[in-house]
Each structure stands twice: as structure tokens, then as C-alpha cells.
N, C-alpha and C positions, 0 to 999 in steps of 0.2 A: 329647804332645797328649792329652787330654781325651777321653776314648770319648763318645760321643752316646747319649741314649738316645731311642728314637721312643716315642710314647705318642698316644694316639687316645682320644674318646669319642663317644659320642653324644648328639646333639644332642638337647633339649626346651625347652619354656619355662622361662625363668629367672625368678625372684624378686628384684627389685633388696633389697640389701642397707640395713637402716636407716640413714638417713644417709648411704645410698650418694651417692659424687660423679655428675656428671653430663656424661657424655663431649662430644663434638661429632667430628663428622668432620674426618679428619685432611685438608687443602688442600695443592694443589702448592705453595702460598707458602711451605708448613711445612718446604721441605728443608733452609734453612740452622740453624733453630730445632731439628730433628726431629736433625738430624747432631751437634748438640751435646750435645744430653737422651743421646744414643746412644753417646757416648765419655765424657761424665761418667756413666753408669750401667755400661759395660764397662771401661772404661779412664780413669780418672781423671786418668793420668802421660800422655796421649796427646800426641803432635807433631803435626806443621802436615801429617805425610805420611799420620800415621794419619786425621785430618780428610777427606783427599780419601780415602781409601781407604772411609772410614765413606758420604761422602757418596754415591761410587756405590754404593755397597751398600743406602742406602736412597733413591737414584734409580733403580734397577734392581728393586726390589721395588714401587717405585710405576708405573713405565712395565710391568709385567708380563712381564717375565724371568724369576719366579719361578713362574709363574702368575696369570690373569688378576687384579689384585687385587679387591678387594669393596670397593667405598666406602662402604657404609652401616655397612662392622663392621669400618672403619679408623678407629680412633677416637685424639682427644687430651684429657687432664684436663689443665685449666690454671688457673692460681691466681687468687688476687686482682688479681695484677697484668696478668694477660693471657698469663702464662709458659706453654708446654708444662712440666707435671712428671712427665709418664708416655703411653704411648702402645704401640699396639697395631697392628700390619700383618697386615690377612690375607688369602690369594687363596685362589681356590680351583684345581685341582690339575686338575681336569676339563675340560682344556682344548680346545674344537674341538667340545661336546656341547650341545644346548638343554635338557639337563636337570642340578640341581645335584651336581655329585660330592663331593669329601671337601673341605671348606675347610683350608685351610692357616695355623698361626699361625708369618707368617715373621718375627714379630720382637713381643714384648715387654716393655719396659724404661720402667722409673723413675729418675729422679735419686734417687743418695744421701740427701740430705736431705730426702727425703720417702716412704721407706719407710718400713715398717708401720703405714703407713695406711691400707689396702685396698684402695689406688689401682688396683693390680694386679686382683686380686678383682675388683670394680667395671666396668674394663674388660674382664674375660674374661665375667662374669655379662652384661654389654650389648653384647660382642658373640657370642657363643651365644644371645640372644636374637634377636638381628636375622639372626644365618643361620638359626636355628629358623623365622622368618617369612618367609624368603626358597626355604625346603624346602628346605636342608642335614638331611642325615642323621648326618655325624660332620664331626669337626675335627681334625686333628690336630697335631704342635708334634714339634718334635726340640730336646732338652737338652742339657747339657754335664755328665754325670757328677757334677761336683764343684761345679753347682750345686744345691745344697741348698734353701736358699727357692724358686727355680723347681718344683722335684721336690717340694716340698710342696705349693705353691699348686696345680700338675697335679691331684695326686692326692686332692688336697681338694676338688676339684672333676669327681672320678670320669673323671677320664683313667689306663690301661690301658697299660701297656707292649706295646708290638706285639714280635711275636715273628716270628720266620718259620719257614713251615711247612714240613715238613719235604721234601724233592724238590724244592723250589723256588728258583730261583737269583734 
């Protein structure tokens, strides 16, 4: 298994990208659309077991099992045709507080056939902007080691490996 790596940053106004696509928030309608984009983007060979297992995984992040989600900076890029081609899950972490805590990106992914397109980018620039306006202070995201385009787009957008400190469990 894949070690994780945590990575954090902090939040400011964002600059939409030239050309940048233009997200829309993500809807409960979007779970059967959103479980699909989510196993062709991690799992391409998936089964009919992998499907339900995907789909509570992103029905458990939308009902707030993860953390309360954020619907203004849960976003979907969708094509010409009406398609989800990428999408963005985020809660925030601070859960039980009236003031905002750390937002959490519990899920970012694109379909294979339409990476490097900035889709990614695009969705993480619009939603850092819209926690930026909600008074979020940081965001943070947990990776998989041996993904590499993740760990770039992160760090190209000045997210930080969290480290832990030392005496502390």
C-alpha cells in the first residue's frame, strides 16, 4: 500500500486561469454521474463491487462523514455535452465550531481523457477562492505517494507537506 502524503496551504484570493473552465456546484443528482468520473479516473478495470464501494465513498463525503461538506467549493467541469469530466469534494474539518477551520479536499479527480487540461487547476483555483471568501485560512488534501501529477499540481499551487511535530502523537 501507498504511504499518503498530508500537504496544507494557505488560503488567499485566487486568479482564475486564462481560459480557465468554469465549475458549477456539485448536486445530490450527481452521485451516480460523480461514482463513475471516480472509478474511470482511479480505476479504470473497476467491477460492479468496486462501483458500490466508490459510490458510498462519495455518498459519505457528500452527507458529511468526512466533515461537514462545503457546497459552494464542491464543484463539477462538465463538457459540451452535459458530462461531469472532473470534480472536486471539499469539507471542512472544524466540525461543531461557528468559525471556519481547515477545509478539507476529500476528493479530486478527472477522467482519463481529459487530463492535462487544467481541469484540475481550475477546480482547485475556484475552489480556494470561494473558501478564501467564506474565511477559510488553509486547506488541506492527503495523497497517495506514487501519485505524481497530484503531488505536482499540490505543490504548484503552494501546498506544504505537513509534518508532525515533534512530542506529539
Amino acid at each position: 500500500m501507498a504511504p499518503l502524503i498530508p500537504l496544507a496551504a494557505l488560503i488567499g484570493p485566487q486568479e482564475p486561469r486564462q481560459g480557465a473552465s468554469i465549475p458549477r456546484p456539485v448536486e445530490s443528482t450527481d452521485l451516480a454521474e460523480l461514482t463513475d468520473l471516480y472509478l474511470r479516473s482511479y480505476h479504470p478495470e473497476a467491477d460492479r463491487l468496486d462501483a458500490e464501494k466508490a459510490a458510498g465513498r462519495i455518498s459519505r463525503i457528500l452527507a458529511g462523514t468526512h466533515g461537514t461538506p462545503i457546497p459552494q467549493a464542491s464543484l463539477a467541469v462538465v463538457n459540451a455535452l452535459g458530462q461531469i469530466t472532473a470534480a472536486i469534494l471539499v469539507t471542512d474539518r472544524h466540525v461543531g465550531s461557528t468559525t471556519p477551520g481547515t477545509a478539507y479536499i476529500a476528493e479530486l479527480f478527472t477522467h482519463p481523457d481529459h487530463r492535462r487540461q487544467g481541469l484540475a487547476e481550475d477546480l482547485l483555483r475556484h475552489a480556494m477562492d470561494v473558501l478564501h471568501k467564506l474565511g477559510h485560512r488553509t486547506v488541506a488534501v492527503t495523497v497517495h505517494s506514487t501519485n505524481a501529477a497530484a503531488m505536482a499540481l499540490y505543490l504548484s499551487r503552494d501546498f506544504r507537506r505537513l509534518t508532525q511535530r515533534a512530542g506529539v502523537d
